[in-house]
Structures are given as structure tokens and as C-alpha cells.
C-alpha positions in Angstrom: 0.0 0.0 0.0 1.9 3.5 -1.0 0.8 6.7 0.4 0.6 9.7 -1.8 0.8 12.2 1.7 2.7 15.4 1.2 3.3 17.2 3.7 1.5 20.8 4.3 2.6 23.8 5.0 3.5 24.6 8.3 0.5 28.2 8.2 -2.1 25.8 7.1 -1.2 23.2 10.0 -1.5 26.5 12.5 -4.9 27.4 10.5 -6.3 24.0 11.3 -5.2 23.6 15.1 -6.5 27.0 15.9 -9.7 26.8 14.0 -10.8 23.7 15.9 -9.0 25.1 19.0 -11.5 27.9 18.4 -14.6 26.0 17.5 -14.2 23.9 20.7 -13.8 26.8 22.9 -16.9 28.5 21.1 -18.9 25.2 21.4 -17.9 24.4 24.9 -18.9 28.8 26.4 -21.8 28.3 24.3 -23.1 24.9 26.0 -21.9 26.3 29.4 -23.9 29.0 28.4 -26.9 27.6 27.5 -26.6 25.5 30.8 -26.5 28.7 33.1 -22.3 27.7 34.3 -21.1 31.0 32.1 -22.9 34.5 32.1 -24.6 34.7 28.2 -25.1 38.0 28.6 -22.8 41.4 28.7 -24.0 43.7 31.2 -22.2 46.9 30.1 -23.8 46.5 26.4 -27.0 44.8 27.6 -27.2 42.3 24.5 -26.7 38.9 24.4 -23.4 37.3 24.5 -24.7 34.1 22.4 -23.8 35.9 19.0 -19.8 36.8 19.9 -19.6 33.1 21.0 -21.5 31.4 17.8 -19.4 34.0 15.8 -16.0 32.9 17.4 -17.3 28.9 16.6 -17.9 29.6 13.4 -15.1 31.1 12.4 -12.9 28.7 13.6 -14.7 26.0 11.7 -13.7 28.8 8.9 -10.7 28.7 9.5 -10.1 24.8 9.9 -11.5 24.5 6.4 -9.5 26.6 4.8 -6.4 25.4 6.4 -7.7 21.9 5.0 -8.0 23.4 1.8 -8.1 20.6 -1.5 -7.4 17.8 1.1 
């Protein structure tokens, strides 16, 4: 059985570890969130936190994909 891996560039490895490094921390405040462990909501600004922290998962899954690229 041959492989045909090559390996990627060291940027896109970064890209992929801190996308899903991101999207876990994102998922994880937002299910801590959801079960009333972490404040959801910014007092000073008086709108819900649940958008910064869907925002920061999703880009991270961003992020992971692009790293991934034609893989």
C-alpha cells in the first residue's frame, strides 16, 4: 500500500489547530452558556453574548476549512 501524503505547509497546519481550537472553545462557552455555568449576557452593552460566541465557533470551523483546503 503506498501513500501519496505530502506534507502541508507549516501556516495551514497553524490554521487547522487553531480553527478547531477555536470552535471547541466556542462550542464548549456556548453549551456552558446555554446551561447557566457561564454569564450569556454582557452587562455593560445589555445584549446577548450568544452571538460573539456562535461567531467565534464559526469562524474557527472557517478557519479549519481553509487550512484543510483541497485535502
Amino acid at each position: 500500500m503506498t501513500s501519496d501524503s505530502t506534507s502541508r505547509h507549516p501556516f495551514r497546519t497553524l490554521l487547522i489547530r487553531a480553527g478547531i481550537s477555536l470552535a471547541a472553545i466556542g462550542g464548549c462557552y456556548l453549551l456552558a452558556g446555554l446551561a447557566g455555568i457561564a454569564p450569556m449576557t454582557l452587562e455593560t452593552l445589555g445584549w446577548s453574548n450568544i452571538r460573539i460566541v456562535s461567531g467565534l465557533a464559526i469562524f474557527g470551523c472557517l478557519m479549519a476549512a481553509v487550512g484543510y483546503g483541497d485535502e
